[in-house]
N, C-alpha and C positions, 0 to 999 in steps of 0.2 A: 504494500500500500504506500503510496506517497507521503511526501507529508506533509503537504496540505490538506489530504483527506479530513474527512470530519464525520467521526462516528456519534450513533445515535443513542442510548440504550434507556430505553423505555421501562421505568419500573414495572416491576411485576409482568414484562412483557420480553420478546424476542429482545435480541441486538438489532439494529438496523445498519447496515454498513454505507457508505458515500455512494450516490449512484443507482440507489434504490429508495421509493418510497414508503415510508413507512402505512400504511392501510391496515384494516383489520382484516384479519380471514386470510392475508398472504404469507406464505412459507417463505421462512427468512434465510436468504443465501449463508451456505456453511462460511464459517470465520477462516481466514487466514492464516496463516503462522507469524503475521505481525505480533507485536507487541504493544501495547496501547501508550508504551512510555515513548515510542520511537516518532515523536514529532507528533501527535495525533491528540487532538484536544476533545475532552469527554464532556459532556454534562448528560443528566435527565429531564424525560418529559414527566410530565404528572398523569399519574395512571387515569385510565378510563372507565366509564362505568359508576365512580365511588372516586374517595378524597375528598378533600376541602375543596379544592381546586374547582374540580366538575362540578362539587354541590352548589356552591360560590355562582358557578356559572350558570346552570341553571333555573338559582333563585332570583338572578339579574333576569334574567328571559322571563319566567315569571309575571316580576313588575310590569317590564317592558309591556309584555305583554297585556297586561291589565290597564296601563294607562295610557298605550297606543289605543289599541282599540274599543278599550271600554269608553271612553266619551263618543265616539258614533255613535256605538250600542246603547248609549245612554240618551242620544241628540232627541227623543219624545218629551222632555220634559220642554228641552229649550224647543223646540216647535209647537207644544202648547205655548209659551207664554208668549211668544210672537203674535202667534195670531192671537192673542186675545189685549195684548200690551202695544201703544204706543210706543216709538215710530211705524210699525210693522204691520199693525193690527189692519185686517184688510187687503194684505198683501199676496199676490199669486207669487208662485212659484217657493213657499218657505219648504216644503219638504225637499224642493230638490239641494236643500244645504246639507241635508244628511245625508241624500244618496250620492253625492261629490264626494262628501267623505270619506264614507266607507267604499264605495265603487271603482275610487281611482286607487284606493291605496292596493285594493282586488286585482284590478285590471294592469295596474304597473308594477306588478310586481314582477315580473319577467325580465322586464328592462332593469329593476334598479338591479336584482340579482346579478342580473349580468353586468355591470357597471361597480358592483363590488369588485366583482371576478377580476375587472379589468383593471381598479386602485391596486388588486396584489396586497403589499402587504401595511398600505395605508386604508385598508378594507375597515380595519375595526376602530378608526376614526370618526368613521362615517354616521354612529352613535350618536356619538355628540354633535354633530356637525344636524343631524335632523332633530335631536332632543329641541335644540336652539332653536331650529326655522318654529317646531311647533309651538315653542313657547311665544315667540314673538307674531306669528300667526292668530292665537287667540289675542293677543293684547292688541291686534290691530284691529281685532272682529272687533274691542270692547268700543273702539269709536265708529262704529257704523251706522250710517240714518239710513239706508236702502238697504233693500234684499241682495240685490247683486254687490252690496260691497261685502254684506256676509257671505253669497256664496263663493268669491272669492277668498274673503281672509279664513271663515269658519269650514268651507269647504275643500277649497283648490289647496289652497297653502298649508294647511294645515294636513292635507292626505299626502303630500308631495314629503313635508318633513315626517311624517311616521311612518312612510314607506321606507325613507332614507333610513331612520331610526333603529325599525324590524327586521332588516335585511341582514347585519349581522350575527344577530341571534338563530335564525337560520342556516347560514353560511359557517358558523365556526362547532353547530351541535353533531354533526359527524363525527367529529374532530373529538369531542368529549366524551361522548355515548356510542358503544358499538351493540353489546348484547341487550342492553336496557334504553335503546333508541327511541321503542315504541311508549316506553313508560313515560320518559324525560319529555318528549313530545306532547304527551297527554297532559302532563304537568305544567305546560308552559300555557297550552292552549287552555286550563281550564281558569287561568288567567281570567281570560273573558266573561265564561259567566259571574266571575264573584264580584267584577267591578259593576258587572250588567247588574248587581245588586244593591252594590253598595252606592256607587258614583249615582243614581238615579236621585234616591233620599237624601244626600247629601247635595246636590246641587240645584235640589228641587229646594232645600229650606235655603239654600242661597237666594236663588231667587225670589223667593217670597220674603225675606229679611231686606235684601240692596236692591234688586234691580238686574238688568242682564249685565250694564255696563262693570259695577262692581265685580260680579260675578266672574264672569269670565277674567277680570285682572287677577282677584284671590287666585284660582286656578291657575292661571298660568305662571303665578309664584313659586304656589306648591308644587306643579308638575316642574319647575325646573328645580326643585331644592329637593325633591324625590329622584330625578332621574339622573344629575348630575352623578353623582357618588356611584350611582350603578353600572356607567357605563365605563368606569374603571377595569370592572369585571367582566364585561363581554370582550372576550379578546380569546385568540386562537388557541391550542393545545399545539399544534403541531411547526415548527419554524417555515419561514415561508419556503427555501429550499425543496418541503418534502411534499409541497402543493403547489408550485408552479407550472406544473403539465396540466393542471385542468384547467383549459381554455377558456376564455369569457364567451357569452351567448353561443356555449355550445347548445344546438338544437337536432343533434343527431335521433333525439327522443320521436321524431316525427317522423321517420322512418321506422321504427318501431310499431305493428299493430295492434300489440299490447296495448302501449299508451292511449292511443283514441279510442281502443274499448271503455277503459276505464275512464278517459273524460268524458264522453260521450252521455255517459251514467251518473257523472259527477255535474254535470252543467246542468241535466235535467232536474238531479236531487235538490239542486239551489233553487231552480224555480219554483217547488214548494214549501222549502224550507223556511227561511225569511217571514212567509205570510202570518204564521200564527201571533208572532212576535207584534207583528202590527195591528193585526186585526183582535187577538183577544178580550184586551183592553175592552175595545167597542162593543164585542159580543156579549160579553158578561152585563155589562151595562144595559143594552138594548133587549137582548133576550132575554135574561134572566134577571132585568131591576137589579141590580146588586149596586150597591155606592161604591163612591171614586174610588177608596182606600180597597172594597174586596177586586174592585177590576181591574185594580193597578196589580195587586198581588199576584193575579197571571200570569205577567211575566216576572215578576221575582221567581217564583216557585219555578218557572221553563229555567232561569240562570242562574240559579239555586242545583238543581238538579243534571243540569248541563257538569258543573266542576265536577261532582262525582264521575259523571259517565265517560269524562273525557278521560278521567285517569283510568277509570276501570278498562275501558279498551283502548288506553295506552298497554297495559296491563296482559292482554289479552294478544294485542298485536303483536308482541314482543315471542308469543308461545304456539298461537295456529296462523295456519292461511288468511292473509289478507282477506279473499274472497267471502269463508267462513265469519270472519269480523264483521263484514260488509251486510253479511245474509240477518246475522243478530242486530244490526244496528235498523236493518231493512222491514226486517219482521217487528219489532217494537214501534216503529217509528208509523209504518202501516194502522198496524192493530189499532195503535192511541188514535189516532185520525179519522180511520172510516168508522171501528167499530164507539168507542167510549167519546170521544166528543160528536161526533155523527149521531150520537141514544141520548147524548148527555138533555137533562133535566134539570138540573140542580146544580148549586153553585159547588158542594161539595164533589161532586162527578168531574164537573169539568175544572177543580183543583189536582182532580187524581191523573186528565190528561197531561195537564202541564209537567207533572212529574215526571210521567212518563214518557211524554216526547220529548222532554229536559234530555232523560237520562239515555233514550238511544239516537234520537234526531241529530241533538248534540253532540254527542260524542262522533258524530259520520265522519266531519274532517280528520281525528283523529287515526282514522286506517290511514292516513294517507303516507305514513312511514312504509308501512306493508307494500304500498302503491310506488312507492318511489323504488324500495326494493327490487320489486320485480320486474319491474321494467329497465332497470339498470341491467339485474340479471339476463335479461330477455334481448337486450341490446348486444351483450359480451355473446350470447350462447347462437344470436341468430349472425354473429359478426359484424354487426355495427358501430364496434368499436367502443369506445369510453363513453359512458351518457353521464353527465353529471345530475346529482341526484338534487343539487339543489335546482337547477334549471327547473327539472321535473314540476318538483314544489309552487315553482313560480307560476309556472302554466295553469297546474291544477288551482291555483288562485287564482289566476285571467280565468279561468271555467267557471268559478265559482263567480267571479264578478260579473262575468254574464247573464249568469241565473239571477243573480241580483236586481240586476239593472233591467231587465225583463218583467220580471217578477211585478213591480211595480204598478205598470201601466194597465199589464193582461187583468192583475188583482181588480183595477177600480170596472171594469169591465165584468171579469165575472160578478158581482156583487151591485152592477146596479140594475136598479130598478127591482133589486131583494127579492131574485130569482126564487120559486118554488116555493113562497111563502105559504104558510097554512096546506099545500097540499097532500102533504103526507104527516104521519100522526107520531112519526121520527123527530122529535123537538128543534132538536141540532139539524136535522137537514130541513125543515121546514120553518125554518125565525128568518130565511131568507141570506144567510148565510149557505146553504146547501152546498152549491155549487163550486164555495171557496174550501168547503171542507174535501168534496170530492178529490178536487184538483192537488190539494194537499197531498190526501191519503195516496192516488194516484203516480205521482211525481216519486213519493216516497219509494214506493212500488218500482220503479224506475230505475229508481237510485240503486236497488239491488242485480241489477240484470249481470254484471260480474259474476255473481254465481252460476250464476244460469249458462254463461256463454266457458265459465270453466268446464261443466259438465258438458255441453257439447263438442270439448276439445280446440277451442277457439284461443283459451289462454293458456 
């Protein structure tokens, strides 16, 4: 060996020699009859799986995770109090500030992935550089007198910097997690539901105390004095040497017909998913009389139920077939839909939906460890070479921003003019709702066909 070589040796892991990347699952080339005193400088990487290190890391992802996209997930309160509060009140177009938000951070997530890829190993900068834009994005929303300045600051800029934000938390968990990827992932993601819990209450009594203008300044205080310190911790495992062969906007995944099995299945599931989240609120109210506090509960209890489910098939993913994960999350998410809010009567029934399409609806994106797997796999075995598995990621989020961004328009559609009301003696499908619960259960339905097309020999 030379001696400038530079050996690797990973605790509790293989040696890695110069020349070789280090990866999990790869057989590590036999050692030489060097000596490691002969010119050859040694350090460790910090093990995977377990450590402070990993855990460190993804309790940063975590956060990230919960205060990226938990204010989207939260933006129902701030679109009541627009329409109902001056400057705004009155105003078209206030829901499309929430779907800027959430939709572009969905839909560009391919690009920033690859635009990490491309910084190398100024990637996990890019933290802090979006934690920034979003803070300074809310404090720009707090002087807004029109809608279009909010959908700009509350919308555009503010999805642009927690895309930039989330990208690395993505980009460096391979790197952390090999045999417990599927868990870590579930962990990250269940992020989401618990801020879809908390952030709601909490920025609802903001509002009702200051005002939006205050509001939104508090916040973007806290969010920068929470996420600052965090992005400390999202930073790589592996030195950029033993990652610089994965190219930026590799898209070899598209030649792969694994991969558009599976989005195919994944873009439709978005199109039902999203709608309960929107519509319960109203139903509970509407159908069943129930006051503001039990039909806001709705969706507490959907993002309540979501944290459990996301870990439990993290959990799962880690131990069977992606496809198999896919069929449970498929079959729950079904069942809650057509059969128990489709019968539902009673506000205690359709509390026990919510739980239930919390615990497998939600957890859906969570296979998607399984999903990047296999199609990685499926890339290498059909020869198409290296598919980078965060690219994958990024796509299957443009899918799901799709189903999003769809979802929307079709929803105000099926539901007007309160299709099928009184005609059948089905509570839930006759309040005139019907047809949003169908398409739901439907869509749900959908979202499982991976199963199906594995048993046909397809995957």
């Amino acid at each position: 060996m030379a001696s400038h070589d530079i050996e690797l040796e990973s605790i509790a892991h293989p040696v890695a020699r110069a020349g070789y990347t280090t990866t999990s699952g790869e057989n590590t080339p036999q050692h030489d009859d060097s000596q490691p005193g002969e010119g050859v400088q040694e350090f460790s990487l910090p093990p995977v799986d377990g450590g402070k290190d990993a855990w460190l890391f993804l309790a940063a992802c975590f956060a990230i995770e919960a205060l990226v996209w938990g204010f989207p997930f939260a933006f129902g309160v701030f679109q009541d109090y627009y329409s109902t509060n001056e400057p705004f009140a009155g105003s078209p177009n206030i829901a499309v500030i929430g779907t800027c938000a959430m939709g572009i951070m969905y839909l560009a997530a391919p690009l920033m992935m690859g635009l990490c890829r491309l910084l190398g190993r100024w990637a996990r900068f890019t933290s802090i550089f979006g934690l920034f834009t979003m803070c300074l994005a809310l404090a720009m929303s707090s002087f807004s007198t029109t809608v279009p300045h909010l959908i700009a600051t509350q919308g555009v800029i503010y999805a642009i910097g927690g895309g930039i934000a989330y990208c690395p938390c993505i980009l460096y968990m391979d790197e952390w997690f090999v045999q417990r990827k599927g868990l870590a992932y579930g962990i990250m993601w269940s992020g989401t539901g618990l801020a879809g819990v908390v952030l709601p209450l909490f920025l609802e009594a903001l509002l009702h105390s200051f005002g939006f203008r205050t509001t939104l300044r508090i916040w973007s205080g806290i969010l920068f004095a929470l996420t600052t310190p965090l992005a400390f911790f999202i930073k790589p495992r592996l030195p950029y040497s033993a990652t610089s062969h994965r190219k930026p906007f590799n898209l070899k995944m598209f030649m792969v017909p694994t991969f558009w099995l599976y989005q195919i299945a994944n873009v439709v599931e978005a199109m039902g998913f999203f709608l309960p989240g929107i519509y319960l609120p109203t139903y509970a109210r509407s159908a069943l009389g129930a006051a503001s506090y039990s039909s806001a509960t709705t969706v507490l209890l959907v993002n309540v139920a979501s944290v459990f489910g996301c870990v439990a098939m993290g959990w799962f993913i880690d131990r069977f077939h992606v496809t198999t994960c896919i069929l449970l999350s498929t079959i729950g998410a079904t069942v809650g839909a057509l059969v128990i809010w489709g019968l539902s009567s009673s506000l205690p029934l359709l509390y026990f939906f919510c739980v239930m399409y919390g615990l497998f609806a939600g957890s859906y994106t969570s296979t998607w460890p399984g999903v990047m797997s296999d199609v990685v796999r499926k890339g290498e075995t059909t020869g198409s070479g290296y598919i980078d598995p965060c690219m994958v990621f990024g796509w299957l989020a443009a899918g799901r921003g799709v189903g999003n961004v769809i979802s929307g328009p079709l929803s105000e559609n099926l539901i007007q003019g309160l299709p099928w009301k009184g005609d059948t003696t089905a509570f839930g499908y006759g309040s005139g709702y019907g047809s949003l619960i169908v398409f739901t259960g439907v869509t749900a339905l959908l979202g499982g066909a991976s199963f199906v097309w594995r048993r046909l020999g397809m995957l």
